[in-house]
ZAFIDREN-865602 format. One record per residue (C-alpha): residue number from 0; residue in one letter; chain; y, z, x. Coordinates in pm, 1 decimal. Layout:
NUM, A, A, Y, Z, X
...
% end
This chain:
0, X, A, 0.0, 0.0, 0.0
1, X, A, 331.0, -89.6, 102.2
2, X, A, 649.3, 210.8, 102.9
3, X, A, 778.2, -12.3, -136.7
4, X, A, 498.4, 60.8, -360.9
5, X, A, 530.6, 441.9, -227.5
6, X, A, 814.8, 517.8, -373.9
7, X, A, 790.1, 380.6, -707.0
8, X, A, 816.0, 0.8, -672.4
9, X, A, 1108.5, -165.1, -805.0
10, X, A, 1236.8, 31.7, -1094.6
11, X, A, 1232.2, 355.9, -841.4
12, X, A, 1407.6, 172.1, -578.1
13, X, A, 1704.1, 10.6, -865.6
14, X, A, 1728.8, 403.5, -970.5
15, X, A, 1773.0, 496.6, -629.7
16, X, A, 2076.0, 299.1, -544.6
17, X, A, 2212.4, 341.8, -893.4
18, X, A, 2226.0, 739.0, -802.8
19, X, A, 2379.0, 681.5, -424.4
20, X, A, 2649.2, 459.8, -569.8
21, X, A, 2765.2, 683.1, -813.3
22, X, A, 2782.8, 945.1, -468.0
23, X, A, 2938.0, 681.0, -276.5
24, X, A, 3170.3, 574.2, -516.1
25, X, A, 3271.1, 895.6, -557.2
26, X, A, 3345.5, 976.3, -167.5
27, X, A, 3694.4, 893.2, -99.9
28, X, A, 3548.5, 861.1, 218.8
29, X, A, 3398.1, 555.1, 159.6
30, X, A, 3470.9, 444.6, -164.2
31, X, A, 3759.3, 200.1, -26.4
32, X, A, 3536.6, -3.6, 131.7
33, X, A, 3416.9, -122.8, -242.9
34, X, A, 3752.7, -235.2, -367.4
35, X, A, 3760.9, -565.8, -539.8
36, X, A, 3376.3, -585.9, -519.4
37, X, A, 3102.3, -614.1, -779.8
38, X, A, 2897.9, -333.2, -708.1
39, X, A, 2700.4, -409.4, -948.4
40, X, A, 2586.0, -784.6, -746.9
41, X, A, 2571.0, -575.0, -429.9
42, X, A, 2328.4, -339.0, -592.1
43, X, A, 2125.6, -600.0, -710.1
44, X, A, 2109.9, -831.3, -373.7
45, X, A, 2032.2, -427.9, -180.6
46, X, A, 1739.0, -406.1, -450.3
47, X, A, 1602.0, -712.3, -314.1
48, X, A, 1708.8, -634.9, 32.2
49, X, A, 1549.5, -303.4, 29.1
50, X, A, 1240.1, -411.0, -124.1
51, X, A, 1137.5, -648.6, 180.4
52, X, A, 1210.4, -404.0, 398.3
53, X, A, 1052.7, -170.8, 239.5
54, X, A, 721.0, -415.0, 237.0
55, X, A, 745.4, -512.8, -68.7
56, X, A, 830.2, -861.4, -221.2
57, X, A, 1029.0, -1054.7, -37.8
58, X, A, 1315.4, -1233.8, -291.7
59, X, A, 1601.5, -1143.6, -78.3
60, X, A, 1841.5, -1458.9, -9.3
61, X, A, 2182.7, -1289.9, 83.5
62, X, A, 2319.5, -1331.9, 402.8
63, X, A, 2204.7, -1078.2, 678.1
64, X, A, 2307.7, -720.9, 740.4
65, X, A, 2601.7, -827.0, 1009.6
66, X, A, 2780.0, -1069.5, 772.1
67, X, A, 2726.1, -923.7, 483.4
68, X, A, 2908.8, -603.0, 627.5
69, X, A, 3192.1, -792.2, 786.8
70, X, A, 3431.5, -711.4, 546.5
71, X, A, 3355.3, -339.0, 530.6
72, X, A, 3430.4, -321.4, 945.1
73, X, A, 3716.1, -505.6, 936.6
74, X, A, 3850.9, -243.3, 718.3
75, X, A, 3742.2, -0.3, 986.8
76, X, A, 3380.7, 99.9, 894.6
77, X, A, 3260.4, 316.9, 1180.0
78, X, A, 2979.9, 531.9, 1309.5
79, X, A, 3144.5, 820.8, 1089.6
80, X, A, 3159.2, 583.7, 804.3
81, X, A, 2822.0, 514.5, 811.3
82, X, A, 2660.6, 840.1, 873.4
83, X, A, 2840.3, 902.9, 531.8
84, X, A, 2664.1, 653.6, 385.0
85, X, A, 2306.1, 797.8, 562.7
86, X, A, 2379.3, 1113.0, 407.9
87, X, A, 2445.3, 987.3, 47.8
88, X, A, 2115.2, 800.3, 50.7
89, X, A, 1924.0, 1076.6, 182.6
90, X, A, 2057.5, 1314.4, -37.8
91, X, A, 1953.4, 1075.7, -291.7
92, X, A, 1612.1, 1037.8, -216.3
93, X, A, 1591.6, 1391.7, -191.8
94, X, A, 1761.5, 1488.5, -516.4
95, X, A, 1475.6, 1239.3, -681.1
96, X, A, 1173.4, 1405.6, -538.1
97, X, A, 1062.2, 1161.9, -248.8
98, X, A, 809.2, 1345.1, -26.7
99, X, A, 1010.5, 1409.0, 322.5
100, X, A, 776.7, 1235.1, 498.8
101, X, A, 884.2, 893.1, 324.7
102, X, A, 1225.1, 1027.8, 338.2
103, X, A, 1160.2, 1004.5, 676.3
104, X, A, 978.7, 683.4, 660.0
105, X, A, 1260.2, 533.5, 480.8
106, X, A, 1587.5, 666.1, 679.3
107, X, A, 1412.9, 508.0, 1014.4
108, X, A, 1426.8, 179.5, 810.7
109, X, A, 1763.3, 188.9, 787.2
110, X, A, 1857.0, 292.5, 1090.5
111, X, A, 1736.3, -18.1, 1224.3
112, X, A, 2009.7, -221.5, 1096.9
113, X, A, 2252.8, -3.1, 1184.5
114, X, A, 2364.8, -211.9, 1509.8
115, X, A, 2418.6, -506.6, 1288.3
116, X, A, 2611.0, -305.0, 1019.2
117, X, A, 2880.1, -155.6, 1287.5
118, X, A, 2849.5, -522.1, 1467.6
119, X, A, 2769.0, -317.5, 1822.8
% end
């Protein structure tokens, strides 16, 4: 089975990032960074995003994690910035009951890309 499967598949993963935005949206720390944007399409292309990298089924077409978070560092997304956005999602996954060890599973996933997402 796949950590895509793991955690619930796609309906578990859609909750999940409907719960962190509301957090992130929230964060005047970060919330800036989603002005003008339809959160609701980036949700939707992360669904698909996170669900091949999560081993899952692989429907994702966006652009990759450096363009797609161009905008965001031009506007001066940093390493603080985006240890913000760490916390929010674990704190998510957390607050829904995911066993720490896919916490864990998950969070190293995402720290993969995080090169690309600051553009180091």
């Amino acid at each position: 089975m796949s950590l895509h499967t793991d955690l619930g598949g796609d309906e578990a993963v859609g909750m999940a990032l409907d719960r962190f935005y509301e957090k992130v949206l929230a964060d005047s720390r970060v919330s800036p960074y989603f002005d003008g944007l339809n959160v609701d399409r980036i949700k939707a292309r992360q669904k698909d995003f996170l669900a091949m990298a999560f081993g899952g089924p692989n429907r994702y077409n966006g652009r990759n994690l450096h363009a797609a978070h161009e905008r965001a560092r031009q506007q001066g997304l940093d390493e603080e910035g985006y240890d913000v956005f760490m916390s929010h999602f674990r704190d998510t996954l957390e607050e829904l009951g995911v066993p720490e060890t896919k916490i864990e599973e998950v969070m190293a996933i995402a720290h993969t890309g995080k090169e690309d997402v600051l553009g180091h």
